[in-house]
LUMMI-926743 format. One line per field, with one value per atom (N, C-alpha, C): residue number from 1; atom name; x, y, z. Coordinates in nm, 3 decimals. Example, Ala and Ser with C-alpha at 12.3 -4.5 7.8 and 13.67 -1.06 7.14 Angstrom:
BEGIN
resi = c(1|1|1|2|2|2);
name = c(N|CA|C|N|CA|C);
u = c(1.319|1.230|1.320|1.285|1.367|1.290);
v = c(-0.569|-0.450|-0.330|-0.225|-0.106|0.003);
w = c(0.780|0.780|0.780|0.708|0.714|0.787);
//
This chain:
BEGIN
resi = c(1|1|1|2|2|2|3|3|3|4|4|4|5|5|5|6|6|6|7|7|7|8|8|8|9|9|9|10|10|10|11|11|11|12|12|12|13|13|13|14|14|14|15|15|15|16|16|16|17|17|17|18|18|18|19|19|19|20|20|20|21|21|21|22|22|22|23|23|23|24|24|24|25|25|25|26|26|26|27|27|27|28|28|28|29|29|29|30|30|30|31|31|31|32|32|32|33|33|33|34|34|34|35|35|35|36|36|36|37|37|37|38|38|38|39|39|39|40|40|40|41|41|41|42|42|42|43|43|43|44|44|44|45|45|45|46|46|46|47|47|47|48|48|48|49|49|49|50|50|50|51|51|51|52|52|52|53|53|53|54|54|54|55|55|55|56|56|56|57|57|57|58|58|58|59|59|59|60|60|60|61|61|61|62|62|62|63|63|63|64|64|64|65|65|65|66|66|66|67|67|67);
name = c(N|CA|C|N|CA|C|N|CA|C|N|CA|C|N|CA|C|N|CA|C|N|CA|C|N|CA|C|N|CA|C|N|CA|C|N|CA|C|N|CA|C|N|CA|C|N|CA|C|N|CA|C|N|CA|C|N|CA|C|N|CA|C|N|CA|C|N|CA|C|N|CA|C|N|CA|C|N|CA|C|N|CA|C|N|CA|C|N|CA|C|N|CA|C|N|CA|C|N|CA|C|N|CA|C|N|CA|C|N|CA|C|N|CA|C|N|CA|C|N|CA|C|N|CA|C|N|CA|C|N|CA|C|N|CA|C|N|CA|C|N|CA|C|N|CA|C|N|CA|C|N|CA|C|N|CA|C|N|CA|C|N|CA|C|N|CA|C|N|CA|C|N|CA|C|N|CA|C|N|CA|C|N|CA|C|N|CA|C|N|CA|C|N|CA|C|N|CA|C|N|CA|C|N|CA|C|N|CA|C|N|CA|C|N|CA|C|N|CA|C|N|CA|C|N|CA|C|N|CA|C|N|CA|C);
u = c(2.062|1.944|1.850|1.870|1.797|1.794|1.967|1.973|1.905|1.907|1.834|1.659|1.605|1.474|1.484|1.559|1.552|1.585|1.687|1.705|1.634|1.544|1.438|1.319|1.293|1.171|1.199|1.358|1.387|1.376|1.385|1.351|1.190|1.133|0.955|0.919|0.990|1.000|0.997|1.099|1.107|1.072|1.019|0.917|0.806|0.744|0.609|0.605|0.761|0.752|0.770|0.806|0.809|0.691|0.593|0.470|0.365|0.410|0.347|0.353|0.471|0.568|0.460|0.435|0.407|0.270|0.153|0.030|0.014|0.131|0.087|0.052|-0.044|-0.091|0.052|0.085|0.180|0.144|0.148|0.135|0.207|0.136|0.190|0.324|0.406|0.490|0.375|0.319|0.198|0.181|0.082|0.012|0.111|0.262|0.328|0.381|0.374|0.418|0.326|0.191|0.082|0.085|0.042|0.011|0.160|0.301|0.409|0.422|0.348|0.334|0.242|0.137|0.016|0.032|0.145|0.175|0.308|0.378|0.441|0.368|0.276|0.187|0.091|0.042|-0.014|0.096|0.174|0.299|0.324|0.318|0.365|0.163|0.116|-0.004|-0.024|0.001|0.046|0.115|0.195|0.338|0.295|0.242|0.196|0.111|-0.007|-0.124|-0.034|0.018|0.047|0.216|0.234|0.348|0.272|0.160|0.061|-0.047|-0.055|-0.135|0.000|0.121|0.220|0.217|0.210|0.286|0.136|0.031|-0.081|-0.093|-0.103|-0.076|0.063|0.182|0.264|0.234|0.184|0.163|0.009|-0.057|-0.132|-0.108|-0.013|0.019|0.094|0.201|0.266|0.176|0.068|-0.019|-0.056|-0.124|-0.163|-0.030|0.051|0.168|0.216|0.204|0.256|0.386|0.455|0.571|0.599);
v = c(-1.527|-1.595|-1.501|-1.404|-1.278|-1.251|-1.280|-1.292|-1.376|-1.515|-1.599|-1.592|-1.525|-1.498|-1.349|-1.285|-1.176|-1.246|-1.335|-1.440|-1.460|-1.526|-1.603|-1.509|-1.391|-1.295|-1.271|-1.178|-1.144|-1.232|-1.356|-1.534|-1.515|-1.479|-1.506|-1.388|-1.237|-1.115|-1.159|-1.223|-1.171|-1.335|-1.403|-1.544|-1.477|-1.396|-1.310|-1.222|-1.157|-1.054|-1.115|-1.276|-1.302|-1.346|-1.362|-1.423|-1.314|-1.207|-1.102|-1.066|-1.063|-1.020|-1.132|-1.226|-1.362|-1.287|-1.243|-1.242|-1.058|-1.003|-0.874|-0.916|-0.814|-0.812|-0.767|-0.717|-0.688|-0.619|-0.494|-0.453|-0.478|-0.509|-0.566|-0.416|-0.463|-0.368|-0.248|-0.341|-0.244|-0.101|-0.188|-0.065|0.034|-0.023|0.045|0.186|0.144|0.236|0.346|0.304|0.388|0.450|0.401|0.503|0.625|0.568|0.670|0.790|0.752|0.836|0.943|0.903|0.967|1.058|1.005|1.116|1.239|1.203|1.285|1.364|1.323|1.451|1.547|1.464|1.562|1.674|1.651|1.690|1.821|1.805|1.887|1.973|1.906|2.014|2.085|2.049|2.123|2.245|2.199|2.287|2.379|2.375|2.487|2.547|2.507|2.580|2.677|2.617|2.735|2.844|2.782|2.888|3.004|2.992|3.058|3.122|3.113|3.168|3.255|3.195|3.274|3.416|3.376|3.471|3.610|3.537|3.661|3.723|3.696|3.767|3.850|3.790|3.912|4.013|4.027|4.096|4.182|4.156|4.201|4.282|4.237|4.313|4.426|4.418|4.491|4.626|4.538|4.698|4.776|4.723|4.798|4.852|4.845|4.895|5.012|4.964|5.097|5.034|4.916|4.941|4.886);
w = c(2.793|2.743|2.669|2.683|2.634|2.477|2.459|2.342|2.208|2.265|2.205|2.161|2.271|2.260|2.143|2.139|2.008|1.916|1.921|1.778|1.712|1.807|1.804|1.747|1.770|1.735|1.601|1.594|1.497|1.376|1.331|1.280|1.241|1.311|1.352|1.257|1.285|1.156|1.032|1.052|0.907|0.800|0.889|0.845|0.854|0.871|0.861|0.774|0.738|0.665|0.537|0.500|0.361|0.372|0.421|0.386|0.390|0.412|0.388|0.219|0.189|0.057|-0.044|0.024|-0.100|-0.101|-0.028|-0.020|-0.113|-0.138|-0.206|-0.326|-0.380|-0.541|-0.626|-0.653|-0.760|-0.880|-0.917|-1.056|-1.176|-1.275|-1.435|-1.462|-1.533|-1.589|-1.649|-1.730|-1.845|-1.724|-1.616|-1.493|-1.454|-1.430|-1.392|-1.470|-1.598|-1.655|-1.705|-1.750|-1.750|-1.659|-1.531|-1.436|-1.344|-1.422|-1.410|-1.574|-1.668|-1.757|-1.718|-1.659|-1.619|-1.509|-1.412|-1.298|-1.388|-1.446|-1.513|-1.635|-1.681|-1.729|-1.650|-1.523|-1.444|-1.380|-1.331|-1.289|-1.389|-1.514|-1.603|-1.608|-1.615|-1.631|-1.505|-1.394|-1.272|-1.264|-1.286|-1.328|-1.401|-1.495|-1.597|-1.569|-1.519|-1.451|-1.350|-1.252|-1.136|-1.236|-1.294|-1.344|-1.437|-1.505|-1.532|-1.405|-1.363|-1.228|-1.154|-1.141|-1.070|-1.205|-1.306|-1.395|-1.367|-1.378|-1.372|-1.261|-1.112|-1.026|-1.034|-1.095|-1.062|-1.126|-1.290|-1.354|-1.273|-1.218|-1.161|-1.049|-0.966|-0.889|-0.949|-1.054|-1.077|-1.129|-1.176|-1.235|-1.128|-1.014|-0.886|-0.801|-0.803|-0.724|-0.843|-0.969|-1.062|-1.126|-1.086|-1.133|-1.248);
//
């Protein structure tokens, strides 16, 4: 009988979980893609900032060590 009552829950899940699904906002293609252009240029200005910051400390260190 045990079983039936998980049937039964598991049923109640996932009837909650599509009415959850119905009540989300949803972003326009447009949003979507702006705001994935926008993380891939930060990403890249990231990237560049610290590969520039990596490049001056080594060179910095390298002057104080001598080598």
């Amino acid at each position: 009988m045990a079983s039936r009552s998980v049937v039964r829950g598991f049923c109640s899940y996932i009837a909650d979980v599509k009415a959850e699904v119905g009540r989300v906002t949803w972003s326009s293609r447009k949003e979507v893609i702006v705001t994935t252009i926008v993380v891939f240029v930060m990403a890249l200005i990231a990237s560049l900032f610290f590969a520039l910051v990596d490049t001056a400390w080594y060179k910095i260190v390298h002057v104080i060590i001598g080598q």
